[in-house]
Backbone bond lengths (Angstrom), bond angles and torsions (degrees), N, CA, C in turn:
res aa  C-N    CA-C-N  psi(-1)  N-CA   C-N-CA  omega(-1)  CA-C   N-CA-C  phi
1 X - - - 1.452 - - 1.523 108.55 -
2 X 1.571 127.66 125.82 1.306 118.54 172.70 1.478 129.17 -53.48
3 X 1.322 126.23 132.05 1.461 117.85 163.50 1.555 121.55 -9.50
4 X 1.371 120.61 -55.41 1.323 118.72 -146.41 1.928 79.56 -71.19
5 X 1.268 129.47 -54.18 1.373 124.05 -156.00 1.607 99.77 -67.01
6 X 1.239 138.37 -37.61 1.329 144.78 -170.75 1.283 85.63 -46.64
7 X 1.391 102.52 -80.08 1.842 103.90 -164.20 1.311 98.99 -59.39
8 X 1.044 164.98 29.98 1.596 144.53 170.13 2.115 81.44 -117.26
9 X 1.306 91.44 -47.37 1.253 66.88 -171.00 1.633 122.72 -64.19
10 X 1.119 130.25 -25.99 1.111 152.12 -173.40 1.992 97.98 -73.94
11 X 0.827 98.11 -30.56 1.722 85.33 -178.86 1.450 109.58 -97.63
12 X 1.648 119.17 4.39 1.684 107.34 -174.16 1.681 85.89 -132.22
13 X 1.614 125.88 -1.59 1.805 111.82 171.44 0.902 99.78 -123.49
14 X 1.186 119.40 -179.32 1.702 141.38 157.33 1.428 99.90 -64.40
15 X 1.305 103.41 -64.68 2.020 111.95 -157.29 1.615 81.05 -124.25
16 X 1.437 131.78 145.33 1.338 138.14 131.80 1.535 98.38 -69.49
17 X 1.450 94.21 148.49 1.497 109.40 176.87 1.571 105.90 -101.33
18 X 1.561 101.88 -166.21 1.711 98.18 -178.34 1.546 102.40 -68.31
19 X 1.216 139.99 173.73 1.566 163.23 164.09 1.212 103.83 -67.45
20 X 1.575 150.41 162.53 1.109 140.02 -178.68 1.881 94.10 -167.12
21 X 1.268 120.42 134.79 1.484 138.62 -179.02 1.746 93.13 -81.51
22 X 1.367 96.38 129.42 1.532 113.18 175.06 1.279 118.71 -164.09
23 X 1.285 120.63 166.80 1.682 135.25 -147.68 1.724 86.13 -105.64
24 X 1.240 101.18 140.31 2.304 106.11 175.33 2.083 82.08 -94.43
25 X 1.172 77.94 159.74 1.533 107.51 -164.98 1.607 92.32 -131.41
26 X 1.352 156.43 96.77 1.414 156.28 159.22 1.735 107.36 -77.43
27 X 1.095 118.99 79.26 1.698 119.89 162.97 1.443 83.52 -38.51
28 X 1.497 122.14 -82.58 1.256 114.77 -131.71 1.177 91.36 -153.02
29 X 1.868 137.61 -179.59 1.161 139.51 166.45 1.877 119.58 -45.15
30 X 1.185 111.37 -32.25 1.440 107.51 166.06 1.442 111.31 -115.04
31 X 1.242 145.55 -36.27 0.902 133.03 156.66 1.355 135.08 -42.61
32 X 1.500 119.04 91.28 1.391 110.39 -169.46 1.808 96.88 -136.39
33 X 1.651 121.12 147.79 1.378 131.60 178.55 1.938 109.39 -145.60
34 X 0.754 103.80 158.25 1.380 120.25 -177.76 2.557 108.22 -108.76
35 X 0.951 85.40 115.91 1.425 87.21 175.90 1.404 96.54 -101.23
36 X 1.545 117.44 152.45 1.505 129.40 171.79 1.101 100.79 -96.10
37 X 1.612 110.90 147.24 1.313 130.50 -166.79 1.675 116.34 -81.56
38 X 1.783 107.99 -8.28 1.290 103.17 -145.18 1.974 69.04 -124.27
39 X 1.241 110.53 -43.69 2.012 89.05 157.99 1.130 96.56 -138.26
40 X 1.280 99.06 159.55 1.462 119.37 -147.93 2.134 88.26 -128.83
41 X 1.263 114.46 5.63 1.218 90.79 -169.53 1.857 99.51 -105.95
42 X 1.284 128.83 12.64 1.561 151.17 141.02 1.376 124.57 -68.98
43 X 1.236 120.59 107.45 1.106 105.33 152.23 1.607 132.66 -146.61
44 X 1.625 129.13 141.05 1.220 115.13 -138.08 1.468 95.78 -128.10
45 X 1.466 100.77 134.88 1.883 104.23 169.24 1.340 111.41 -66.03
46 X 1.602 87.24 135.57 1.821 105.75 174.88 1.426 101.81 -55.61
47 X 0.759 135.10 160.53 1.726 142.32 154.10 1.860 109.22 -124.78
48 X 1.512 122.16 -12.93 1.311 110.64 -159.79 1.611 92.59 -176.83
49 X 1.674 118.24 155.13 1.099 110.17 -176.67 2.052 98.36 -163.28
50 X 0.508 86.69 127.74 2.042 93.29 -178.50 1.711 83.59 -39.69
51 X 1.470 70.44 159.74 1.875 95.47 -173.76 2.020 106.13 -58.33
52 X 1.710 83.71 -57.43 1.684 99.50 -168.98 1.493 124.25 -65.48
53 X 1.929 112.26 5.68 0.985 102.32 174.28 2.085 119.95 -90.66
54 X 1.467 90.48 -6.49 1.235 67.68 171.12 1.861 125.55 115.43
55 X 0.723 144.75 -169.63 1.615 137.17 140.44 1.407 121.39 -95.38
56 X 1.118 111.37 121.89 1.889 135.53 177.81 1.478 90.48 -64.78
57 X 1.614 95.29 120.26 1.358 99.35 138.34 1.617 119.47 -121.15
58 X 1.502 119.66 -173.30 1.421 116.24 -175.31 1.760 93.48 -81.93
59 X 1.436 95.90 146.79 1.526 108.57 -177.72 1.461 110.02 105.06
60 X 1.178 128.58 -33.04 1.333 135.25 -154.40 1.554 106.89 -66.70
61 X 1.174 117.76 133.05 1.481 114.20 161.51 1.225 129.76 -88.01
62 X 1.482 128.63 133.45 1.055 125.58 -166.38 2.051 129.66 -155.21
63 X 1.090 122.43 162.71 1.506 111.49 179.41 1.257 116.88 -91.18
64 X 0.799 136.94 89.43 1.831 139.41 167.68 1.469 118.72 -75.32
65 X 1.661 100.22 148.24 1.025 101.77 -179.45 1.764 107.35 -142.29
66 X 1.799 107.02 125.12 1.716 95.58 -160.06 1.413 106.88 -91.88
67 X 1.623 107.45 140.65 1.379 102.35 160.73 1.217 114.83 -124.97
68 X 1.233 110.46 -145.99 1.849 92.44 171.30 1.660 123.08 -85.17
69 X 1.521 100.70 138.39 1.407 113.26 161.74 1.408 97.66 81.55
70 X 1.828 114.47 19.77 2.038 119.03 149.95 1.327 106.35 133.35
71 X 0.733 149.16 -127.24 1.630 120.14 -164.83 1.575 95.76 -177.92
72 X 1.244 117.71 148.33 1.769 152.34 -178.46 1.308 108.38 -74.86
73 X 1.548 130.92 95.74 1.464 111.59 164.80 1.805 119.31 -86.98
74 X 1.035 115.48 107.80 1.388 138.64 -167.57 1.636 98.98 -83.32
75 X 0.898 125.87 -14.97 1.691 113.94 173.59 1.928 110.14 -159.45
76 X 1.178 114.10 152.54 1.499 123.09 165.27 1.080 110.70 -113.51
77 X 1.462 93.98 115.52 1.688 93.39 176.35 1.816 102.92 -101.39
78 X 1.461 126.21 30.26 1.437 137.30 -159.62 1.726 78.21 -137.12
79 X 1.300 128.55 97.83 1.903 107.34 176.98 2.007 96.52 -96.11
80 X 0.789 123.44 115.01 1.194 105.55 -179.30 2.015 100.98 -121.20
81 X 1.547 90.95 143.14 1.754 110.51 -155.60 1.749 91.65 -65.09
82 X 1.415 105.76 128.37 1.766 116.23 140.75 1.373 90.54 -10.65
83 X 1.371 111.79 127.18 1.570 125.80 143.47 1.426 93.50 83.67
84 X 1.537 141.72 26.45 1.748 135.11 168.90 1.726 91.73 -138.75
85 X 1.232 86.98 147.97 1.679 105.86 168.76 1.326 93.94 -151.56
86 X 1.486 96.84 155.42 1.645 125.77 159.19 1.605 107.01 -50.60
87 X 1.380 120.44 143.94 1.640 124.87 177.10 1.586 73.91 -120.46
88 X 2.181 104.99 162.06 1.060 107.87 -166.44 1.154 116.88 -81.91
89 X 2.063 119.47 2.20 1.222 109.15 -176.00 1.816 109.71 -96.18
90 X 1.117 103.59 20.55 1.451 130.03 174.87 1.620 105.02 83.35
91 X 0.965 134.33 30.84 1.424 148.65 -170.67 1.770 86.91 -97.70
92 X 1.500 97.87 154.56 1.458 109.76 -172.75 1.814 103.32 -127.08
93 X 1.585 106.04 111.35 1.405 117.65 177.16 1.451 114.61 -99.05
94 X 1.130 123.76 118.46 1.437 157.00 -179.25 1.654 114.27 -91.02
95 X 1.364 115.05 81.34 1.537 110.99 166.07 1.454 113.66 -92.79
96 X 1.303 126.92 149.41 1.435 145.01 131.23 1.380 137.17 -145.48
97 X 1.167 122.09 152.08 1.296 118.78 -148.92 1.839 107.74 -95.85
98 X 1.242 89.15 -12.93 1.962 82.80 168.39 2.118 109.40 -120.18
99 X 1.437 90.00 16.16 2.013 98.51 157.69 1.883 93.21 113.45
100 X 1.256 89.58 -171.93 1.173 104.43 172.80 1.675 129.31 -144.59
101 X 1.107 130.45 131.65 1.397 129.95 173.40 1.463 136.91 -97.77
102 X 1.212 118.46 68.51 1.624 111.60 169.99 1.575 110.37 -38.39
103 X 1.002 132.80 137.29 1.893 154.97 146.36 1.138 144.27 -130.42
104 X 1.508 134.01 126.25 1.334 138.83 -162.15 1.352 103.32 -155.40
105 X 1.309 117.40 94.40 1.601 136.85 173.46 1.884 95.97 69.87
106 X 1.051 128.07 -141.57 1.040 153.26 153.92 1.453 131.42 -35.68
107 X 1.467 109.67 -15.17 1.769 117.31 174.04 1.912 102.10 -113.73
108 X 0.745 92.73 135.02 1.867 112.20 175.45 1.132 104.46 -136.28
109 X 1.815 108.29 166.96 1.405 122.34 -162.64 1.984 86.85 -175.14
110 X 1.954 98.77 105.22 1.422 117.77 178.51 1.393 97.41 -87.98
111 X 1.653 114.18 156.78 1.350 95.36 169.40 1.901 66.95 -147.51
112 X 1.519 110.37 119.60 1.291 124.13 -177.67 1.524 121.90 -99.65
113 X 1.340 128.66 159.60 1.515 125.73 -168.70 1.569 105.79 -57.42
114 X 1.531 118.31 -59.28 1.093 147.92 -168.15 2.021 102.89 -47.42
115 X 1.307 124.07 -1.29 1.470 128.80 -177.07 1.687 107.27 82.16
116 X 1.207 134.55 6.43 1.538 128.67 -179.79 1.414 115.00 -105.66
117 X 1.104 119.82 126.26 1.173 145.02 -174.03 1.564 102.60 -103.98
118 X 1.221 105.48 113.30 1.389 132.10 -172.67 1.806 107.69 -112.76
119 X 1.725 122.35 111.17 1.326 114.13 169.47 1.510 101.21 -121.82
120 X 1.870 107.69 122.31 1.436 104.75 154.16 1.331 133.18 -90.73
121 X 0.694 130.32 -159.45 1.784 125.63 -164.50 2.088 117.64 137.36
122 X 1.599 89.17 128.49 1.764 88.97 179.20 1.736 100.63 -60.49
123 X 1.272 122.81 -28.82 1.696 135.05 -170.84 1.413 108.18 -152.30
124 X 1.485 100.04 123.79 1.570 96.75 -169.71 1.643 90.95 -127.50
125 X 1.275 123.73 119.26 1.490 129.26 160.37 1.360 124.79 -91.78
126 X 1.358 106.35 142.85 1.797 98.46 165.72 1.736 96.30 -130.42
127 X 1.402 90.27 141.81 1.749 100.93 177.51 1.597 100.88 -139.06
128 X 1.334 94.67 169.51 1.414 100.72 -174.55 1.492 115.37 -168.84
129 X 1.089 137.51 126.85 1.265 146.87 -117.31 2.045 82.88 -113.09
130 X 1.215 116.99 -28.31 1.307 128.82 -164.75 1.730 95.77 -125.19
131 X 1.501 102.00 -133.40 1.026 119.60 -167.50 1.734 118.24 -93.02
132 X 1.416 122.96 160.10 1.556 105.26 -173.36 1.270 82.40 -148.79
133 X 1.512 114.96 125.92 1.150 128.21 -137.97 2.044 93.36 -133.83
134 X 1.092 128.50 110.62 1.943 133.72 168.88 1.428 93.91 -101.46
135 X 0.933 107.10 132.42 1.896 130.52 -179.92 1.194 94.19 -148.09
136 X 1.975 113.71 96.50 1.408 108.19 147.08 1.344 109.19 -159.13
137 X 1.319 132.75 -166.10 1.386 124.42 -169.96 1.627 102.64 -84.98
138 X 1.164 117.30 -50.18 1.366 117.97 159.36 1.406 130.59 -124.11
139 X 1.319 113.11 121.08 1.496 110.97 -178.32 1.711 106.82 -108.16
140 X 1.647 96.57 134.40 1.598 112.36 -174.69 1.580 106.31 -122.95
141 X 1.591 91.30 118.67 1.808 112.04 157.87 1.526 128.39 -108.69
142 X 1.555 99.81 104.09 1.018 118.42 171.07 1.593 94.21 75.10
């Protein structure tokens, strides 16, 4: 457990107990608790959380640790990027305001402020099990 949680824990228990991996639960912008993964029928308000973890959202996985009056999450093991949150159908939304870049070796995929969607790639396929559908005012091949 890092220093910073020892002492937090140490100034709000008697004894910190063991750490325990659990799911964040967000009622609401302040309402936030951690459920344990191993029972799920507990669950305890955060009160405090190490600097480097970050902002909790609901869904997030994480290490808690209880002391009194709700428990310390000391690590995210859920890192989710500045500007993405969980949507509730567990889909992951990605904002930024000057675009965004997926990358993996040599293929990329821009998705820019301006509405253009830019994919590089040494070979870029599209397949489709159904129908494959271009909707635009002008479409150019080659």
């Amino acid at each position: 457990m890092p220093a910073f949680a020892q002492a937090r824990a140490r100034q709000t228990a008697d004894h910190a107990t063991t750490a325990f991996v659990a799911r964040v639960h967000a009622m609401d912008d302040v309402s936030v608790f951690v459920v344990a993964e191993d029972d799920p029928t507990e669950r305890l308000p955060v009160i405090d959380r190490v600097p480097d973890v970050g902002a909790l959202q609901d869904g997030d996985r994480v290490v808690a640790c209880p002391v009194r009056g709700g428990a310390v999450v000391t690590v995210s093991l859920t890192r989710t990027a500045e500007g993405a949150r969980r949507l509730p159908d567990g889909r992951l939304l990605v904002q930024a305001a000057e675009g965004v870049v997926l990358q993996a070796g040599e293929a990329r995929i821009e998705l820019q402020p301006d509405g253009r969607l830019l994919i590089h790639g040494r070979n870029v396929e599209h397949r489709a099990d159904q129908a494959l559908a271009l909707q635009a005012s002008v479409v150019e091949i080659n």
